[in-house]
C-alpha positions as CSV (number, residue, x, y, z in Angstrom):
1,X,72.7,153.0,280.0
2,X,73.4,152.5,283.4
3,X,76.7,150.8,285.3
4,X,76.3,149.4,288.7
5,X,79.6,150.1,290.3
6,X,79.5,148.5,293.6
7,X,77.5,145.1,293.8
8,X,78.3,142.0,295.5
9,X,75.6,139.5,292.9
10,X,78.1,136.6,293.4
11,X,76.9,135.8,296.7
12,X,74.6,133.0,297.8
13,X,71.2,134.9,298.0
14,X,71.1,134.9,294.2
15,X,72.0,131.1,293.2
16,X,68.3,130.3,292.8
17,X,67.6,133.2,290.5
18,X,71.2,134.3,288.9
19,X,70.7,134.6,285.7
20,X,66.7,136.0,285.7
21,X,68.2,138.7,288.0
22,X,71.3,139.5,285.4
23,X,68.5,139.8,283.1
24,X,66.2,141.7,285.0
25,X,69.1,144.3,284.9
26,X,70.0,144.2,281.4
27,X,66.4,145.0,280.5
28,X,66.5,148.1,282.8
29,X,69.5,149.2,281.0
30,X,72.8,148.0,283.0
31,X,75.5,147.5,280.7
32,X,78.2,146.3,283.7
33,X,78.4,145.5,287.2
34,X,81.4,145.9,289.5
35,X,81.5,143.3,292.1
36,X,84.0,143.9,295.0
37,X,85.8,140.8,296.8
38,X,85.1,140.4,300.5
39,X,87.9,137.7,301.3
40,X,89.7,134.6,300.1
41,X,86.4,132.7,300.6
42,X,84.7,135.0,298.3
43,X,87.3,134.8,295.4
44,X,85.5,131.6,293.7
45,X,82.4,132.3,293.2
46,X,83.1,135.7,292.0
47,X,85.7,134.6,289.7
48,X,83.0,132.1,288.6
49,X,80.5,134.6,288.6
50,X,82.9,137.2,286.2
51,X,83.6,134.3,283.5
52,X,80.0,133.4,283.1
53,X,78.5,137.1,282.8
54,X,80.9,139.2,280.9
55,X,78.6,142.2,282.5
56,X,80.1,141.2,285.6
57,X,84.3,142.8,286.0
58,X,85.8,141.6,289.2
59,X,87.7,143.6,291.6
60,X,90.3,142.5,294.0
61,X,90.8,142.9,297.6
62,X,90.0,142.6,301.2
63,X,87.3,143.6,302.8
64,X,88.0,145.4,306.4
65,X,85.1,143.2,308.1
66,X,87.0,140.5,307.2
67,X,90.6,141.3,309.2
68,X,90.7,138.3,311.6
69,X,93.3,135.9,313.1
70,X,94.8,135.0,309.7
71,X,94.6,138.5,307.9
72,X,98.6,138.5,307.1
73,X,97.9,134.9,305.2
74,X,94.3,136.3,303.6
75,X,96.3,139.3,302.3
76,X,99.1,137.3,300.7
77,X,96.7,135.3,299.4
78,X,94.6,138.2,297.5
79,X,97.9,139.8,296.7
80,X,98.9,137.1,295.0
81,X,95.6,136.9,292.8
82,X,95.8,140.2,291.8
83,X,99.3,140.8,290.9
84,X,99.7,137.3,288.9
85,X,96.8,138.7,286.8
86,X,96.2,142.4,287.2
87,X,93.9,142.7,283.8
88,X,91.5,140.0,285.3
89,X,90.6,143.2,288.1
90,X,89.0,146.7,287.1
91,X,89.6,147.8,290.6
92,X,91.5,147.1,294.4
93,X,88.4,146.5,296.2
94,X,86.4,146.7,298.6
95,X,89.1,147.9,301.0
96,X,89.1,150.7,304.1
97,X,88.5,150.7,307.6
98,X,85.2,149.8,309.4
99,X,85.3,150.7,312.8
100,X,81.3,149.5,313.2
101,X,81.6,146.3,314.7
102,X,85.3,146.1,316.4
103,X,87.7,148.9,317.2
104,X,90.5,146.1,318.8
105,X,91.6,145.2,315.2
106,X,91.8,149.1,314.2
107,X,95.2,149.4,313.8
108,X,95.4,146.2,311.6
109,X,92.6,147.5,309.4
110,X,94.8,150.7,308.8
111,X,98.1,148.9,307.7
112,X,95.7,147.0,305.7
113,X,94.3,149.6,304.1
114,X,97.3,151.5,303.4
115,X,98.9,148.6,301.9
116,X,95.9,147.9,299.4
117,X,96.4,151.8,298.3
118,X,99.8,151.3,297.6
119,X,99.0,148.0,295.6
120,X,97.0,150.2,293.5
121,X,99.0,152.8,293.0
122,X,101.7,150.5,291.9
123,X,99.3,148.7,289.5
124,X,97.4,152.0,288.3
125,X,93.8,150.7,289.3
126,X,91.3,152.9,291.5
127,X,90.4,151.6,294.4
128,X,87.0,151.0,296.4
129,X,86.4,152.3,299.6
130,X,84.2,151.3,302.9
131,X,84.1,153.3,305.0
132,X,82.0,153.1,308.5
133,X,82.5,155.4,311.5
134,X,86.0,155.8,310.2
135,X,85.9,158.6,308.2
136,X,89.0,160.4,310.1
137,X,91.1,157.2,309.8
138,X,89.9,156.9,306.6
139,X,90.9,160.6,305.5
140,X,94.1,160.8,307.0
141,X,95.3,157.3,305.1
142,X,94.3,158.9,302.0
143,X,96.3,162.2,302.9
144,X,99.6,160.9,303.4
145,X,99.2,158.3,300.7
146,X,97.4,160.4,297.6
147,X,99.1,161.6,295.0
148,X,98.1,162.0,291.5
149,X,97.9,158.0,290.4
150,X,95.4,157.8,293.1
151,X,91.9,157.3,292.2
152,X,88.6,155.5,293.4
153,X,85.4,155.9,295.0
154,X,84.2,156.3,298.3
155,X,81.3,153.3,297.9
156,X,77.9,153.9,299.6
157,X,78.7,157.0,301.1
158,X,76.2,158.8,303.6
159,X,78.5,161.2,305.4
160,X,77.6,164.7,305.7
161,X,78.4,167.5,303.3
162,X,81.5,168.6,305.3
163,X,83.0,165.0,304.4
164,X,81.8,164.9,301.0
165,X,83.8,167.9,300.0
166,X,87.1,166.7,301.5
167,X,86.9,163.6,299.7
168,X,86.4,165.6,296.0
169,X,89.7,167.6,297.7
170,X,91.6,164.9,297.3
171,X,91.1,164.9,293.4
172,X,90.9,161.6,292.0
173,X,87.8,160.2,293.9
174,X,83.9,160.5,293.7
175,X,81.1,159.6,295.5
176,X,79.5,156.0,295.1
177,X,75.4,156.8,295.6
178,X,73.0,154.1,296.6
179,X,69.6,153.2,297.9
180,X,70.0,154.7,300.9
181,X,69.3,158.2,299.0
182,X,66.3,156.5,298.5
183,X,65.0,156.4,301.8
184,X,62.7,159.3,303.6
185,X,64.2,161.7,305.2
186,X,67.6,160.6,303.7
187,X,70.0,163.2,305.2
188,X,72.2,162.5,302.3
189,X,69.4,163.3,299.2
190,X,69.8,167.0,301.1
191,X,73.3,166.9,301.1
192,X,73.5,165.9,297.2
193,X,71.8,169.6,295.9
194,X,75.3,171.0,296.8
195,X,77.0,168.3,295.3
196,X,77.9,168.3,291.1
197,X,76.7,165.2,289.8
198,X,80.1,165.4,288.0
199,X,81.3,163.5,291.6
200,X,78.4,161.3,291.5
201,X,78.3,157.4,290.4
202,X,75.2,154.8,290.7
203,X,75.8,151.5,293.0
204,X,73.4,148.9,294.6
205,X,75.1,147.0,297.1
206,X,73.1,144.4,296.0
207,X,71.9,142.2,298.1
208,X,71.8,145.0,300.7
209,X,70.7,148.3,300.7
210,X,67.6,147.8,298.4
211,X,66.5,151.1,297.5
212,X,62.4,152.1,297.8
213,X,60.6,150.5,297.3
214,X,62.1,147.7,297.7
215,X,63.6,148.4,301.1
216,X,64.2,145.4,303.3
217,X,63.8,142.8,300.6
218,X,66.5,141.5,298.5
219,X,68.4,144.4,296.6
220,X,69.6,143.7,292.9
221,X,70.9,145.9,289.9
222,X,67.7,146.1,288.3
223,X,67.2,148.4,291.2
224,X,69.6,150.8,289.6
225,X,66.9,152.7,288.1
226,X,65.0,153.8,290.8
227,X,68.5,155.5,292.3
228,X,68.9,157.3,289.2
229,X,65.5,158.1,289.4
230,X,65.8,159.7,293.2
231,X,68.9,161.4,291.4
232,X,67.1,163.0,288.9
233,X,64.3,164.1,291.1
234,X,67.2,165.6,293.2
235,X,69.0,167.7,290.6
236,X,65.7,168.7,288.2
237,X,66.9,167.1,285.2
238,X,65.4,163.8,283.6
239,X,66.3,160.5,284.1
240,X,68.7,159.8,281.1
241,X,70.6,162.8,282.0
242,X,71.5,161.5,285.1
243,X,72.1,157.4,283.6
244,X,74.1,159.5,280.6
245,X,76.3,161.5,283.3
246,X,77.0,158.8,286.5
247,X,77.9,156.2,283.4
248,X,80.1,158.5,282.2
249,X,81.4,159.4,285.7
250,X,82.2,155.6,286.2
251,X,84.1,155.4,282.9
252,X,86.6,157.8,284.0
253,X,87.7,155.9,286.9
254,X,87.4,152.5,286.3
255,X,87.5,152.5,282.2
256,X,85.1,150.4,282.1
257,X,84.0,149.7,278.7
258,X,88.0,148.4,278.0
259,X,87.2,145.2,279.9
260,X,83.7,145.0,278.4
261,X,85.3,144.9,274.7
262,X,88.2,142.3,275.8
263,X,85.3,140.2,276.9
């Protein structure tokens, strides 16, 4: 059993093969996959997506890439979605602060991000976190915002171990692993042996970040397996230890298998 907690499978580089890749997944042993909204152009085809696969739970938010001109209408727009209709959403996501590409907009991205956290705290759902050379912005949002209804995970982190232990601090979050652990040399697989796996869960990313040895091809949550695999390899235990303990991991914060059985 394995539960793909971060992939975005609605999107267009998958309408030719949809449904061989959902089944390309099941046979490797995903029971769900989380996919994350980017923006109001992204809410269709999810949505779409979610009522055709019921492996497939939406979340709701907006993506920090996608702050521009009309952010204040984008974010009524998702906020509408998600609180006429709360049980259609496991999560608030993907939300936080990306400082990659454009640091004019950084103070939008913040209020942005701190009003998504309080959506979810008002609603009781966990939240999913970018974060991309922000990790200070990041950390100090959480820190005057967390308290204990405050939960989530910090998707496809690579930070250093400094950073992965002030996120456990905060007490309700864990650590979203992908295919980048995958890679050689991966600073992060180094990082994980002083990391519980307790913190850990499994995510794709999909169609980025394929794992190897798949890397720079099309990633998909069939790919799942070969993350748990570097996982195992990591912590010297077998492979269903690992699918066993980041599915459970993923069922504490997001209570997953509630929105499988109302499906």
């Amino acid at each position: 059993m394995l539960i793909d907690t971060h992939a975005h499978l609605f999107e267009q580089q998958f309408d030719e093969d949809r449904s061989e890749m959902l089944l390309r997944a099941e046979n490797e042993g995903v029971k769900a996959v989380l996919l994350p909204n980017i923006d109001v152009e992204s809410m269709a085809a999810m949505h779409a997506l979610s009522e055709e696969s019921t492996m497939c739970i939406p979340m709701m938010g907006l993506h920090p890439s996608s702050v521009n001109m009309d952010w204040k209408r984008d974010l009524q727009v998702i906020e509408k979605a998600l609180f006429e209709n709360p049980n259609r959403y496991i999560a608030v996501g993907e939300i936080g602060i990306d400082l990659y590409w454009d640091k004019t907009i950084k103070a939008e991205q913040i209020e942005i991000f701190r009003e998504q956290i309080r959506w979810a705290k008002a609603l009781k759902k966990p939240i999913s976190i970018h974060v991309r050379e922000a990790f200070d912005e990041v950390f100090e949002v959480i820190e005057e915002e967390n308290d204990s209804s405050l939960t989530g995970i910090f998707h496809c982190f690579t930070g250093h171990i400094e950073q992965a232990k002030r996120i456990l601090s905060f007490g309700g979050f864990k650590l979203g692993i992908g295919g980048v652990v995958t890679f050689k040399n991966a600073k992060i697989a180094e990082g994980l042996k002083q990391i519980d796996p307790e913190n850990l869960v499994l995510e794709t990313d999909a169609p980025y970040l394929a794992p190897s040895p798949y890397r720079g091809k099309r990633n998909e949550s069939a790919y799942l397996k070969e993350i748990a695999e570097k996982l195992a390899d990591i912590y010297g235990v077998d492979y269903q230890t690992i699918c066993v303990k980041t599915s459970e991991n993923a069922e504490a914060i997001f209570n997953i298998n509630s929105f499988l059985n109302r499906a």
